[in-house]
DOSE-960588 format. One record per atom (N, C-alpha, C): chain; residue number from 1; x, y, z; atom name; residue in three letters. Coordinates in steps of 0.05 Angstrom, whole numbers, padded with zeros to 5 digits, m for minus. Atoms other than C-alpha are relative to their C-alpha. Example, Ala and Ser with C-alpha at 12.3 -4.5 7.8 and 13.67 -1.06 7.14 Angstrom:
BEGIN
tormi; drenke; xx; yy; zz; tidren; nuse
A; 1; 00018; m00024; 00000; N; ALA $
A; 1; 00246; m00090; 00156; CA; ALA $
A; 1; 00018; 00024; 00000; C; ALA $
A; 2; m00016; m00024; m00001; N; SER $
A; 2; 00273; m00021; 00143; CA; SER $
A; 2; m00015; 00022; 00014; C; SER $
END
This chain:
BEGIN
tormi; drenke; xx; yy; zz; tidren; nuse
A; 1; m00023; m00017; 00005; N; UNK $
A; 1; m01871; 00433; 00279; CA; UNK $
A; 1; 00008; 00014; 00026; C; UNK $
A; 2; m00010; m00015; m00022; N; UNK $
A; 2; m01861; 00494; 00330; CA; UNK $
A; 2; m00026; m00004; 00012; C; UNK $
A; 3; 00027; 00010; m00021; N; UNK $
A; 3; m01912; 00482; 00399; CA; UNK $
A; 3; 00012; 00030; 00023; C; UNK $
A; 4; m00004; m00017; m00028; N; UNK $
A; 4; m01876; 00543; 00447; CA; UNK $
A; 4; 00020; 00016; m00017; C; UNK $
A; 5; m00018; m00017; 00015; N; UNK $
A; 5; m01840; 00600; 00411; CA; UNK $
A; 5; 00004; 00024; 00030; C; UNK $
A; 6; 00002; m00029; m00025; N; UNK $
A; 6; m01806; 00651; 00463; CA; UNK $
A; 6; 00014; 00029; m00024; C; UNK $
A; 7; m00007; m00024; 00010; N; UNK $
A; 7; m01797; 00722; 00436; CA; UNK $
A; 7; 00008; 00029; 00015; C; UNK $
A; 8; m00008; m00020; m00023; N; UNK $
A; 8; m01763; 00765; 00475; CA; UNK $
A; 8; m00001; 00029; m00015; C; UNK $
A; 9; 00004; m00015; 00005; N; UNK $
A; 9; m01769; 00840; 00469; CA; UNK $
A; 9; 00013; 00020; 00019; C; UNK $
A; 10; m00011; m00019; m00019; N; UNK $
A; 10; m01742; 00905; 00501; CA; UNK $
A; 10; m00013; 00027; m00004; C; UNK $
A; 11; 00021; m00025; 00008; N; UNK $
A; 11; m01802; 00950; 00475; CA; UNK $
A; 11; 00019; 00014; m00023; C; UNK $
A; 12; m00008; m00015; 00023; N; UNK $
A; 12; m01750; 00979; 00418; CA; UNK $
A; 12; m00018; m00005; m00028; C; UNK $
A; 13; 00014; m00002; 00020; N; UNK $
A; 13; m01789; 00990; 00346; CA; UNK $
A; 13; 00020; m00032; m00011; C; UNK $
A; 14; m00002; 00015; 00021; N; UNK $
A; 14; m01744; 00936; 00319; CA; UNK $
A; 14; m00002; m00032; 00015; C; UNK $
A; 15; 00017; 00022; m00021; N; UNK $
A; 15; m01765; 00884; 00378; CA; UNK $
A; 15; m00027; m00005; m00002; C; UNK $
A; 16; 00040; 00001; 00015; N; UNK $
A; 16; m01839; 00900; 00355; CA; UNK $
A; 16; 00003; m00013; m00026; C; UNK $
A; 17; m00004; 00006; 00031; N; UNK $
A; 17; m01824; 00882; 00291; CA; UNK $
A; 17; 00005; m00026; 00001; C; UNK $
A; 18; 00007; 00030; m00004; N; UNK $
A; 18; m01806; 00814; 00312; CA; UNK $
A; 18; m00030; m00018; 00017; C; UNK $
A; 19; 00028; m00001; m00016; N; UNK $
A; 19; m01868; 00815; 00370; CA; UNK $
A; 19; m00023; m00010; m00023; C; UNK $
A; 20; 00023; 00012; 00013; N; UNK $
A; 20; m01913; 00816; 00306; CA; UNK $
A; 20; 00002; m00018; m00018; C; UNK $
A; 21; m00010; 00014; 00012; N; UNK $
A; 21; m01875; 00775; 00257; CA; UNK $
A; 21; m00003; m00026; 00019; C; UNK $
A; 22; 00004; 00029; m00008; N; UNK $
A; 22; m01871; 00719; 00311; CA; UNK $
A; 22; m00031; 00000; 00013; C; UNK $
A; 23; 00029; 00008; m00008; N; UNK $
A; 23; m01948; 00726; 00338; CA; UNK $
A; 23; m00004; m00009; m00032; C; UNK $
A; 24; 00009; 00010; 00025; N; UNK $
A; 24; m01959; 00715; 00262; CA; UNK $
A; 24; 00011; m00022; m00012; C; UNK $
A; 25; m00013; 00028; 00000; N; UNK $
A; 25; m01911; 00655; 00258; CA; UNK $
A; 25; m00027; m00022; 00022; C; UNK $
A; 26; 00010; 00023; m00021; N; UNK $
A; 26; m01948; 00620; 00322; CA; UNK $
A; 26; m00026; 00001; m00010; C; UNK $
A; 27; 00029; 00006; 00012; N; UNK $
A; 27; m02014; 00635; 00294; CA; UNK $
A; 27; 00007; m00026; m00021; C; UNK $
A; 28; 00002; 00017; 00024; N; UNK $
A; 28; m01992; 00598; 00226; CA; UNK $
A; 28; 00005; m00022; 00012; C; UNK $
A; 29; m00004; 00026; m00012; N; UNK $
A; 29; m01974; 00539; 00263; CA; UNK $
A; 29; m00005; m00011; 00025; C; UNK $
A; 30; 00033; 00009; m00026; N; UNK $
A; 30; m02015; 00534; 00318; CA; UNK $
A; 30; 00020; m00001; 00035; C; UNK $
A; 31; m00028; m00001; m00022; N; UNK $
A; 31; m01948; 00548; 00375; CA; UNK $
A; 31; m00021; 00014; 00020; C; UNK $
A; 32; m00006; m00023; m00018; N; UNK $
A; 32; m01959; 00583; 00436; CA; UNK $
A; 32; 00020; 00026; 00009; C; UNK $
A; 33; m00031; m00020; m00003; N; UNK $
A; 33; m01913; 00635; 00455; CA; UNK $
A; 33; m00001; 00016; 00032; C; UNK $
A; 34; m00020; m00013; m00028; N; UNK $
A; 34; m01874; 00668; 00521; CA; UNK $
A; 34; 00015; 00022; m00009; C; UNK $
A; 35; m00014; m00030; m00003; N; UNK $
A; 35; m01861; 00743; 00519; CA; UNK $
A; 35; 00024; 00001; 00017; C; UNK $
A; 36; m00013; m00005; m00018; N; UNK $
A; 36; m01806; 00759; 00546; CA; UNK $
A; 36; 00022; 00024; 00003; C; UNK $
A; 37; m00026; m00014; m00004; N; UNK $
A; 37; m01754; 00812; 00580; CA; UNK $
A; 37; 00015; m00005; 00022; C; UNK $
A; 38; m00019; 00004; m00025; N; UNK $
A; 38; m01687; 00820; 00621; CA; UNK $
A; 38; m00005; 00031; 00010; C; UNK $
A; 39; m00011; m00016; m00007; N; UNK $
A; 39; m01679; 00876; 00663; CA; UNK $
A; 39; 00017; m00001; 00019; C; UNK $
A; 40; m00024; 00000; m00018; N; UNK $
A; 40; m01618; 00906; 00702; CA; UNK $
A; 40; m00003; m00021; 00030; C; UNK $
A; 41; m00003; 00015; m00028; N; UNK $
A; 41; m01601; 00858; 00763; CA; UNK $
A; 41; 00003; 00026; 00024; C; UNK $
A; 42; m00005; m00014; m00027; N; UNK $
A; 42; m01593; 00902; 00830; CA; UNK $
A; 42; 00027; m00001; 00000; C; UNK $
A; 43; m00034; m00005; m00004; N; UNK $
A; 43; m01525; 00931; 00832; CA; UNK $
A; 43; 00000; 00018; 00033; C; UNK $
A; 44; m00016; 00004; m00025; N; UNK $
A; 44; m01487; 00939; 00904; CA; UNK $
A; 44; m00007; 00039; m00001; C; UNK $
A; 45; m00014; m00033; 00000; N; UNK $
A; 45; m01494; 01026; 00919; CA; UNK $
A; 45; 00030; 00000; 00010; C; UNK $
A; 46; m00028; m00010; m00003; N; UNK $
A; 46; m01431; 01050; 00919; CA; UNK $
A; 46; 00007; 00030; 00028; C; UNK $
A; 47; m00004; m00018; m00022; N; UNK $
A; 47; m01401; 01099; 00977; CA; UNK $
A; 47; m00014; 00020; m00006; C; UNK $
A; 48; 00023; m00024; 00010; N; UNK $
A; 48; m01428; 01160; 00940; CA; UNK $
A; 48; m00024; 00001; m00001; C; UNK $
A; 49; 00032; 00002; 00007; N; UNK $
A; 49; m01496; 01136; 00932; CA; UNK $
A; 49; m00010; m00003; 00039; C; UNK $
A; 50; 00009; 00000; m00031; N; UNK $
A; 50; m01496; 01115; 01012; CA; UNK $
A; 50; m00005; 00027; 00008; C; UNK $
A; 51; m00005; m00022; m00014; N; UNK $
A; 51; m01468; 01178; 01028; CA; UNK $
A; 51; m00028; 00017; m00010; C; UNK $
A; 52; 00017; m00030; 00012; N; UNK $
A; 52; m01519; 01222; 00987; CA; UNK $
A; 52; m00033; m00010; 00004; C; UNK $
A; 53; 00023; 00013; 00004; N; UNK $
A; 53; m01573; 01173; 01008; CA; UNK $
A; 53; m00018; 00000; m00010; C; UNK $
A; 54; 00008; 00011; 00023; N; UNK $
A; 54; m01592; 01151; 00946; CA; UNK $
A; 54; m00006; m00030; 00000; C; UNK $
A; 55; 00004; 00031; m00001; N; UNK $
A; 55; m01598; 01076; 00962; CA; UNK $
A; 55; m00024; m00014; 00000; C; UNK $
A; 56; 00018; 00018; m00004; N; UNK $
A; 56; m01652; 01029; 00935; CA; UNK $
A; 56; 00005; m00019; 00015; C; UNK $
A; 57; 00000; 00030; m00005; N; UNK $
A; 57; m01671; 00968; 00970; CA; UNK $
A; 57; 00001; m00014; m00018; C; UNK $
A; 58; 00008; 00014; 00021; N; UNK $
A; 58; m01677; 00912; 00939; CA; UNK $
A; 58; m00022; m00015; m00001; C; UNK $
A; 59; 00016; m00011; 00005; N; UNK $
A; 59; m01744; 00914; 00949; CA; UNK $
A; 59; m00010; 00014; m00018; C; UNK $
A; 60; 00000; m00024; 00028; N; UNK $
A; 60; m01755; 00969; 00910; CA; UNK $
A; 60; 00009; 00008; m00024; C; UNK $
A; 61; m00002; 00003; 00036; N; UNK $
A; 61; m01717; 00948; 00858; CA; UNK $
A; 61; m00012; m00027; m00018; C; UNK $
A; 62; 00008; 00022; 00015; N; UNK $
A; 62; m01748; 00893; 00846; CA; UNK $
A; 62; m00033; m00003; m00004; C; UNK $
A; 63; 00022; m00018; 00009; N; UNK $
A; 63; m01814; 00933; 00853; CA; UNK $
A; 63; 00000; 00011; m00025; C; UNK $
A; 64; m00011; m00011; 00027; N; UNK $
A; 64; m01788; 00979; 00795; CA; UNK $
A; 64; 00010; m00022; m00026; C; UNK $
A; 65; m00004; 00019; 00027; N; UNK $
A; 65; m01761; 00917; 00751; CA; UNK $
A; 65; m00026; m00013; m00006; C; UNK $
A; 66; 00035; 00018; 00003; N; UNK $
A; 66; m01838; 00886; 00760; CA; UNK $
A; 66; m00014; 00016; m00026; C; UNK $
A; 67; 00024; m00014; 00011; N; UNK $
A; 67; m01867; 00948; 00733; CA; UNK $
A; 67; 00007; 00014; m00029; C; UNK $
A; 68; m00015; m00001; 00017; N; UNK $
A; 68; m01808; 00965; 00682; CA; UNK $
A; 68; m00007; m00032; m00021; C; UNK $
A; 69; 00002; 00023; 00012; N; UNK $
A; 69; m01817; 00893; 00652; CA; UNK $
A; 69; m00028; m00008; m00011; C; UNK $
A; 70; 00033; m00005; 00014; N; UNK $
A; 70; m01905; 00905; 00646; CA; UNK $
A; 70; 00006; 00017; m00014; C; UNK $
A; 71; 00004; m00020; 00027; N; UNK $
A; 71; m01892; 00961; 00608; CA; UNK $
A; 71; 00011; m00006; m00021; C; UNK $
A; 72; m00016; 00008; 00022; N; UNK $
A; 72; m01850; 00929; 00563; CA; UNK $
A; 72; m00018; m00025; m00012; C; UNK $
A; 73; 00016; 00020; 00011; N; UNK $
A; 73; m01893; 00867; 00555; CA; UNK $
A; 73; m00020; 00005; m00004; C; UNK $
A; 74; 00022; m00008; 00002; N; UNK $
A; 74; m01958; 00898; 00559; CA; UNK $
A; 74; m00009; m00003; m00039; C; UNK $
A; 75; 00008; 00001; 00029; N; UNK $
A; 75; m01958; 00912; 00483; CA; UNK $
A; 75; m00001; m00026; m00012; C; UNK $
A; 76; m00004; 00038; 00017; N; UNK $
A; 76; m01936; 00843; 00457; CA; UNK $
A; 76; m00025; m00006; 00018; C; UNK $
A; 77; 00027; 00005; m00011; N; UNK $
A; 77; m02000; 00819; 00512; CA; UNK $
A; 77; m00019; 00005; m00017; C; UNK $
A; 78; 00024; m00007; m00003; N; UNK $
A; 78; m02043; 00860; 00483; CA; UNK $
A; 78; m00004; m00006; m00030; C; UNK $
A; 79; 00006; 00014; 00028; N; UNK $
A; 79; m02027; 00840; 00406; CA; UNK $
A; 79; m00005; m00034; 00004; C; UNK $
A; 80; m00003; 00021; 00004; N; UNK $
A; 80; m02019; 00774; 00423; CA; UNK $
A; 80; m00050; m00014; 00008; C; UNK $
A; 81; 00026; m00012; m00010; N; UNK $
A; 81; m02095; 00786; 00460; CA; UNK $
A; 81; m00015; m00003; m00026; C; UNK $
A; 82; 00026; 00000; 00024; N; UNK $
A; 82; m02128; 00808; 00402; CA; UNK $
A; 82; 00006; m00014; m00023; C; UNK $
A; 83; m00002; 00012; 00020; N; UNK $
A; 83; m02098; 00752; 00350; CA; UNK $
A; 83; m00003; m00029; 00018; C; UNK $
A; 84; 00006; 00019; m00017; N; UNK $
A; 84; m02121; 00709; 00404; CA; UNK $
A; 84; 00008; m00030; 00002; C; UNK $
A; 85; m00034; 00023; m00007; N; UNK $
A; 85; m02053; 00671; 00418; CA; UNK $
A; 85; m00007; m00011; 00025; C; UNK $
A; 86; m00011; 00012; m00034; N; UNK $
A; 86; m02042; 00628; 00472; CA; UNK $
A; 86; 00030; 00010; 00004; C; UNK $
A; 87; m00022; m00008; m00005; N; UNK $
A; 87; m01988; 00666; 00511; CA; UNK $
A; 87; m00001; 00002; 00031; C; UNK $
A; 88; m00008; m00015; m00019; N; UNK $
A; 88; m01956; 00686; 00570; CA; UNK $
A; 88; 00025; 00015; 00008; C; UNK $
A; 89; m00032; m00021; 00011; N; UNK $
A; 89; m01899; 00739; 00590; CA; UNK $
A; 89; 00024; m00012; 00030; C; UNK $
A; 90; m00024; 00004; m00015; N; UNK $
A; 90; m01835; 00732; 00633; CA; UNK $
A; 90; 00011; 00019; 00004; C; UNK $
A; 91; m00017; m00016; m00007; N; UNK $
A; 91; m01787; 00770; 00659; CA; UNK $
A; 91; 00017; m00011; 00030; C; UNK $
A; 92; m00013; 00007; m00020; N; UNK $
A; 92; m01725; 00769; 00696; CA; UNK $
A; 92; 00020; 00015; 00005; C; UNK $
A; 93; m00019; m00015; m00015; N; UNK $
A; 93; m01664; 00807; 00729; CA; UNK $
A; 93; 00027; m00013; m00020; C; UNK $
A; 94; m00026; 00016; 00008; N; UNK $
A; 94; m01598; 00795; 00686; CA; UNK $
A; 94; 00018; 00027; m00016; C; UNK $
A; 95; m00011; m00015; 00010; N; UNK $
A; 95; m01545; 00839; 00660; CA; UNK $
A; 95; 00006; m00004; m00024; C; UNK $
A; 96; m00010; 00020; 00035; N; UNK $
A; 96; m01526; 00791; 00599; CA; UNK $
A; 96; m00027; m00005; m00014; C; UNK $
A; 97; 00018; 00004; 00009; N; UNK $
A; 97; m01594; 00802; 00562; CA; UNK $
A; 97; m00007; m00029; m00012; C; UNK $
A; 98; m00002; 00016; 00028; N; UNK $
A; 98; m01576; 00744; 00510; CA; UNK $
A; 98; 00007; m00027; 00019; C; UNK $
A; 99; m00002; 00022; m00012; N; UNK $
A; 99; m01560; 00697; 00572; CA; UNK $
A; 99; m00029; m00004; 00018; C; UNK $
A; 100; 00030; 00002; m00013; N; UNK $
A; 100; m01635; 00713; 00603; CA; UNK $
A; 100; m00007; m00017; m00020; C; UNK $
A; 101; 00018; 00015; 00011; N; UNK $
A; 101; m01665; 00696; 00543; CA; UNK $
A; 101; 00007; m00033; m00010; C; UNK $
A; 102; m00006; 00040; m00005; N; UNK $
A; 102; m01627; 00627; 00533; CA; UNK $
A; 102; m00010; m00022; 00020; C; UNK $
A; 103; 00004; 00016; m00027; N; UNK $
A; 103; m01642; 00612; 00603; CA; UNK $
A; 103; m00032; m00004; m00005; C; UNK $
A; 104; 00027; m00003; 00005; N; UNK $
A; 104; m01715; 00631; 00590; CA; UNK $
A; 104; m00014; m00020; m00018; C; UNK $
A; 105; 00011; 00035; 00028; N; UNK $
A; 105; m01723; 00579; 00524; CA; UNK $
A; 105; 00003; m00012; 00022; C; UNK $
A; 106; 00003; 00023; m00023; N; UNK $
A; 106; m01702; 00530; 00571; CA; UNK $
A; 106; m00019; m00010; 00016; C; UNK $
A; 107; 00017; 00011; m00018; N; UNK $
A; 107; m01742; 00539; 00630; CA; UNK $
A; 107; m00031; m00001; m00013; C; UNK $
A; 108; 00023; 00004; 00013; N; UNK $
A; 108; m01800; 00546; 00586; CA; UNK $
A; 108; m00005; m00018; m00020; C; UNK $
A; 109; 00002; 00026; 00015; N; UNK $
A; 109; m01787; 00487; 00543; CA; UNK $
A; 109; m00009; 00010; m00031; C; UNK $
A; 110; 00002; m00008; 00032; N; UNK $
A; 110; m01791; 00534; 00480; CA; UNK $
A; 110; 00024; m00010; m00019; C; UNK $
A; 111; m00008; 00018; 00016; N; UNK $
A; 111; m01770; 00503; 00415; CA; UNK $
A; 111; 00008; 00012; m00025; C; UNK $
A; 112; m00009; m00011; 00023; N; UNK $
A; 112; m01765; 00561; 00372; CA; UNK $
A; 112; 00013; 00025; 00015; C; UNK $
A; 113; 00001; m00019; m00008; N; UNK $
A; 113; m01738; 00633; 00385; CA; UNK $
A; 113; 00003; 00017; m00020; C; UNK $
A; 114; m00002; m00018; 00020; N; UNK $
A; 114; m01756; 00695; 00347; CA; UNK $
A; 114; 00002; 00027; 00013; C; UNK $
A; 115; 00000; m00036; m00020; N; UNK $
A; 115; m01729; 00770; 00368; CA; UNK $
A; 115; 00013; 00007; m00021; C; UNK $
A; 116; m00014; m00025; 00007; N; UNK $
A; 116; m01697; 00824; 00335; CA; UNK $
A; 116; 00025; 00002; 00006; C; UNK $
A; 117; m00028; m00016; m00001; N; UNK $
A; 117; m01633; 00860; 00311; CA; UNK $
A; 117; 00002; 00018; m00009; C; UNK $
A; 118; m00012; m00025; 00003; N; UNK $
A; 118; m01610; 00927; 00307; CA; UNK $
A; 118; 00018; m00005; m00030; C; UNK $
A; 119; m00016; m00004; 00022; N; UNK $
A; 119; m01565; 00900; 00248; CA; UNK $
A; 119; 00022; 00026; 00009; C; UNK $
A; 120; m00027; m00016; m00001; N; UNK $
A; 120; m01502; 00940; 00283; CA; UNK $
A; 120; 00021; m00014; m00014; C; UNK $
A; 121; m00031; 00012; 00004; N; UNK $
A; 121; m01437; 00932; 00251; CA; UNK $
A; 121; 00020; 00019; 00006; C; UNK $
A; 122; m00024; m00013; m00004; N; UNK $
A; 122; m01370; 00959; 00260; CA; UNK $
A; 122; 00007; 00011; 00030; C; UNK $
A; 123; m00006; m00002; m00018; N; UNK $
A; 123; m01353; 01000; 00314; CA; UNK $
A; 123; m00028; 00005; 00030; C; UNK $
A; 124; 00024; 00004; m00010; N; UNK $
A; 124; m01428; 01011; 00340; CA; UNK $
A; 124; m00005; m00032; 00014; C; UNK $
A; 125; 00011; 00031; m00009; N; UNK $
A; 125; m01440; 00931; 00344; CA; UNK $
A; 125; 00023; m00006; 00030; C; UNK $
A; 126; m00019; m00001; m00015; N; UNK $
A; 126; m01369; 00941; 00382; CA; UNK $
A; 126; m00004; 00007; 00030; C; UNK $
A; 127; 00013; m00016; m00029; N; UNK $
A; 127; m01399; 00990; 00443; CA; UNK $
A; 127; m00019; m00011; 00003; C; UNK $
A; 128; 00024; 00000; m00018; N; UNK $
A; 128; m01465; 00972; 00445; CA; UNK $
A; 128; 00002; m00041; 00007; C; UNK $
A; 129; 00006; 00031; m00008; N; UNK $
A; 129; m01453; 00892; 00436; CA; UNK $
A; 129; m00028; m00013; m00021; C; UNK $
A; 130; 00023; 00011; 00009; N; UNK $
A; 130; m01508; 00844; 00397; CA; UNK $
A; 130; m00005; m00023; 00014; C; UNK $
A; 131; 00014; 00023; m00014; N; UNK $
A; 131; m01553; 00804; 00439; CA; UNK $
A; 131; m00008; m00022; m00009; C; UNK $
A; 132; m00001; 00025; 00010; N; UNK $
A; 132; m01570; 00770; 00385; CA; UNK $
A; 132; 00025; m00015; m00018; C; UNK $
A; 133; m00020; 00023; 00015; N; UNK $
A; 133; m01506; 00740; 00353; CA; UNK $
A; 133; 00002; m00009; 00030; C; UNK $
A; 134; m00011; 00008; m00016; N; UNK $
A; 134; m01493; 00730; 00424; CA; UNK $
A; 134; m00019; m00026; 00008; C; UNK $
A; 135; 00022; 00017; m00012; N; UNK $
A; 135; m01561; 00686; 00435; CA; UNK $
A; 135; 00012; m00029; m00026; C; UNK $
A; 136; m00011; 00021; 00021; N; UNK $
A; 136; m01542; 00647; 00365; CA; UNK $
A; 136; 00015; m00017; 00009; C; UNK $
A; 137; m00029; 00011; m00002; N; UNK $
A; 137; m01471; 00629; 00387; CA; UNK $
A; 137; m00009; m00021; 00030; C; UNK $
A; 138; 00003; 00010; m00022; N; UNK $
A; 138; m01504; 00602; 00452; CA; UNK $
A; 138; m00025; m00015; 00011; C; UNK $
A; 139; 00017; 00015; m00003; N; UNK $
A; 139; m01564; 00565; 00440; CA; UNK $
A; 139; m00001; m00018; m00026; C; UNK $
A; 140; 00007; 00012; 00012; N; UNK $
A; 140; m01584; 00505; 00402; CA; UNK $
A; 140; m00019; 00001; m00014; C; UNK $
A; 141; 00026; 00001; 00001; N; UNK $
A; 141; m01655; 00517; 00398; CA; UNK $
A; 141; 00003; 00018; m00028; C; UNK $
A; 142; 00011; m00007; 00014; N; UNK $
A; 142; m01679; 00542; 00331; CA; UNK $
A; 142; m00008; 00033; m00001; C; UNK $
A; 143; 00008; m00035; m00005; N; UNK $
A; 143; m01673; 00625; 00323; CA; UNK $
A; 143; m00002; 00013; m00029; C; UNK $
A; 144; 00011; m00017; 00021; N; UNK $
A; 144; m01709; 00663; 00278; CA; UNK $
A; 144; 00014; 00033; 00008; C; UNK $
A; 145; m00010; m00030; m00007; N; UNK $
A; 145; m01681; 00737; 00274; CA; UNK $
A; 145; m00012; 00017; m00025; C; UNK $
A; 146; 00014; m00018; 00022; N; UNK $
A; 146; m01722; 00793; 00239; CA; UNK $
A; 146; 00008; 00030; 00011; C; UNK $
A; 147; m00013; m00030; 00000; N; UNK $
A; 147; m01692; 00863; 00221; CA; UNK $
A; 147; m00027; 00013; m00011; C; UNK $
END
């Protein structure tokens, strides 16, 4: 059946909620699985930020996305740990969350994907956007979605 499930996460309660739903999928069918998150890409400082010298490197931001991206995966690790999954986590730099984790199935040759939704509608789904209708509409691969 499924042999590599990626489950991406952003540490929100309703991202956990998939985290343990899909460690409990890959157990039942014997998958591995690939944690995963996006965080912000390195944006350009702007004059104001030079001037008030405020300016990361990019270096340092890509220090800060390392250690932003363990804290987020750490938990899923540490369940996946004690239901003693075969896993490992990811992470990558992207502004389009829902185009990381497409890219991510891919390079990882995962065959299922299971994450989370907020279930926004109306004018909420409007501002904030859904990552996952947006992952649906733009992958082939097999997506599980748990509210």
């Amino acid at each position: 059946m499924y042999k590599h499930i990626l489950i991406p996460t952003d540490g929100s309660p309703v991202a956990e909620k998939a985290v343990v739903a899909g460690i409990q999928f890959a157990r039942d069918v014997g998958a591995k699985v690939t944690f995963f998150t996006a965080v912000p890409e390195y944006d350009l400082p702007g004059e104001g930020e030079a001037l008030a010298g405020r300016v990361v490197s990019i270096a340092e931001h890509a220090r800060r996305s390392e250690k932003i991206a363990n804290g987020i995966l750490a938990p899923a690790a540490d369940k996946a740990r004690a239901a003693k999954l075969e896993f490992r986590t990811h992470y990558a730099q992207g502004n389009r969350p829902w185009e990381a984790i497409v890219d991510a199935a891919k390079v990882h040759g995962c065959d299922a994907i299971i994450m989370g939704s907020h279930g926004r509608t109306g004018l909420s789904r409007l501002v904030h956007g859904s990552q996952t209708i947006d992952v649906l509409t733009h992958t082939d691969i097999p997506t599980l979605v748990v509210r």
